[in-house]
N, C-alpha and C positions, 0 to 999 in steps of 0.2 A: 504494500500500500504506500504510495508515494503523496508526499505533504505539498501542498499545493496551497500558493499563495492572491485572492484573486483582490488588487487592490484598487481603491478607489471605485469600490462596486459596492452598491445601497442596496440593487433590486435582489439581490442574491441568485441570481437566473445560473451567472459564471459556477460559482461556486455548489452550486444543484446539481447542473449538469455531472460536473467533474465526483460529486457527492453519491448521485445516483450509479456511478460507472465504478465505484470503489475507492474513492481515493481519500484520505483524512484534505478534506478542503476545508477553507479559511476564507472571509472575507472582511474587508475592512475600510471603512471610509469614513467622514467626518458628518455625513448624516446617520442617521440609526438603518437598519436593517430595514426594510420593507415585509420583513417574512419574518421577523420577530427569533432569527435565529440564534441561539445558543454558542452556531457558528461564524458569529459577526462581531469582530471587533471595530467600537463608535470609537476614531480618533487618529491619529497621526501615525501614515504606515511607515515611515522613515525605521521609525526604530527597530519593528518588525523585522524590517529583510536581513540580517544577518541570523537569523533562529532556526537555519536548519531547513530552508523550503527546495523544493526539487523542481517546483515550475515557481515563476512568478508570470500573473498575468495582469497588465498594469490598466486602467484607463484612466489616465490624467485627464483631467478637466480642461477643454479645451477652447474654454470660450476667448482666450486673448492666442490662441494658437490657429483656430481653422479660419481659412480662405472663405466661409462663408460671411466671419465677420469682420475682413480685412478692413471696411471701411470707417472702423472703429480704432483701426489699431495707431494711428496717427496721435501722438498724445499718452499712449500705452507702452511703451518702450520700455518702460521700469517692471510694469503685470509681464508683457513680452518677453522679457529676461527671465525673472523670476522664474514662469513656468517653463521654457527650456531647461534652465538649470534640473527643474524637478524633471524633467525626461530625461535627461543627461543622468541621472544619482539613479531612474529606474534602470535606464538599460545598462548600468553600472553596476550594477546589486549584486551581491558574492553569491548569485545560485546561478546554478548550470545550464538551465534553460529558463530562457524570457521571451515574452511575447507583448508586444507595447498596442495598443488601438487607440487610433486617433484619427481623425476626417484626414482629409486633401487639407494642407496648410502650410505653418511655418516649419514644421520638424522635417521636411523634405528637403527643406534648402539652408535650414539653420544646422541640423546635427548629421541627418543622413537621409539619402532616399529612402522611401517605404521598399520593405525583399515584398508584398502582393497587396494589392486593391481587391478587396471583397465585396458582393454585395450580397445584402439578404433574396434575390431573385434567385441565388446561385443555390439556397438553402431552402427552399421552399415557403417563401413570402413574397408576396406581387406588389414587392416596393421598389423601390432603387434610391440607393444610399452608399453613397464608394467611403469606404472605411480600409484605412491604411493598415498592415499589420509588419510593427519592425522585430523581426524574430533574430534570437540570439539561441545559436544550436536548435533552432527546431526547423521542420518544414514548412511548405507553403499548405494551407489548410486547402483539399479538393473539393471542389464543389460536391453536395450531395443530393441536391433535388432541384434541378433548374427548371426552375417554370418562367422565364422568360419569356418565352414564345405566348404564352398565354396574359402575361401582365401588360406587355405591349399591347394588348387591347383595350387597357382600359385606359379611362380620362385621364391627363396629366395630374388634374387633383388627387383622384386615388393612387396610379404609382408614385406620386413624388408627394404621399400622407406627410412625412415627416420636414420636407421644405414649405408646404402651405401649410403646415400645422397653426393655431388660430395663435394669435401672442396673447398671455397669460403669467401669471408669478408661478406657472411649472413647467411652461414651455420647454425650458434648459434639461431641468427633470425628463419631463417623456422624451427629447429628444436622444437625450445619452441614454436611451434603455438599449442593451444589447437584443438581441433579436434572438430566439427561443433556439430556432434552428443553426444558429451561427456557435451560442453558445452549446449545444448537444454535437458538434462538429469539432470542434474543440477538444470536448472533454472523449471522444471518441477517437479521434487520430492521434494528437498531442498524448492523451492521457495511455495509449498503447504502448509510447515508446519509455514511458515511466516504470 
């Protein structure tokens, strides 16, 4: 059973996944759990990542980081730093295998290109949402259920839900939720080679 680290994850989807497949999983973010888990630590995962973990999987908060809201980032230069440094300390972290997700943004041209662009079309969800994945010893995650062919049917509103999402004080919230099938993809390939 391999210790698995899943950070900066509230909705606990990550850490289920990898949970349901065997693995002693962990997650941790500076909101509370969403699933009221046992296996969620509320607070700063810095300290965390030296304790022994076999994967880490990070999701930094990306709101001063992704190309969607570049037109903000003028003025943001000091947020901008800050959060590289915290992707720089993730994909730094003394465990063996890491996996970083973040949209199309600044971590492509600040610290490194994305190793694969995913999208949950590829996982069996009729949205389209390109999410970066910067891996450290692991592979590129293969698609498992591409219904593409059938999402392209529908309205722009419904494949790009998560771009016309309505603005809201949780907007940021729904939009960082990892996708059910992306995370079961995950804990399925990644968590084999553990």
């Amino acid at each position: 059973m391999a210790r698995v680290l899943v950070a900066c994850e509230y909705s606990g989807r990550v850490r289920q996944a990898f949970r349901a497949a065997g693995h002693d999983a962990w997650s941790c973010d500076l909101l509370a759990s969403e699933d009221d888990s046992p296996r969620h630590i509320q607070g700063d995962v810095m300290p965390l990542l030296a304790h022994g973990w076999d994967l880490l999987i990070a999701h930094p908060p990306c709101t001063y980081l992704t190309s969607a809201g570049a037109r903000w980032w003028p003025g943001r230069q000091q947020e901008q730093a800050d959060a590289l440094a915290v992707v720089r300390l993730l994909l730094g972290a003394p465990v063996p295998r890491i996996a970083l997700e973040n949209p199309v943004g600044r971590i492509g041209t600040e610290v490194r290109k994305a190793d694969q662009y995913i999208q949950p079309w590829q996982h069996g969800h009729m949205e389209t949402k390109a999410t970066g994945l910067w891996l450290v010893n692991l592979p590129p995650i293969t698609p498992t259920h591409d219904v593409r062919e059938a999402m392209e049917k529908l309205s722009a509103k419904e494949k790009h839900r998560v771009r016309y999402m309505s603005p809201g004080p949780n907007r940021w919230k729904e939009r960082s939720r990892t996708y059910q099938g992306i995370a079961d993809a995950m804990a399925a390939q990644w968590g084999q080679l553990l």
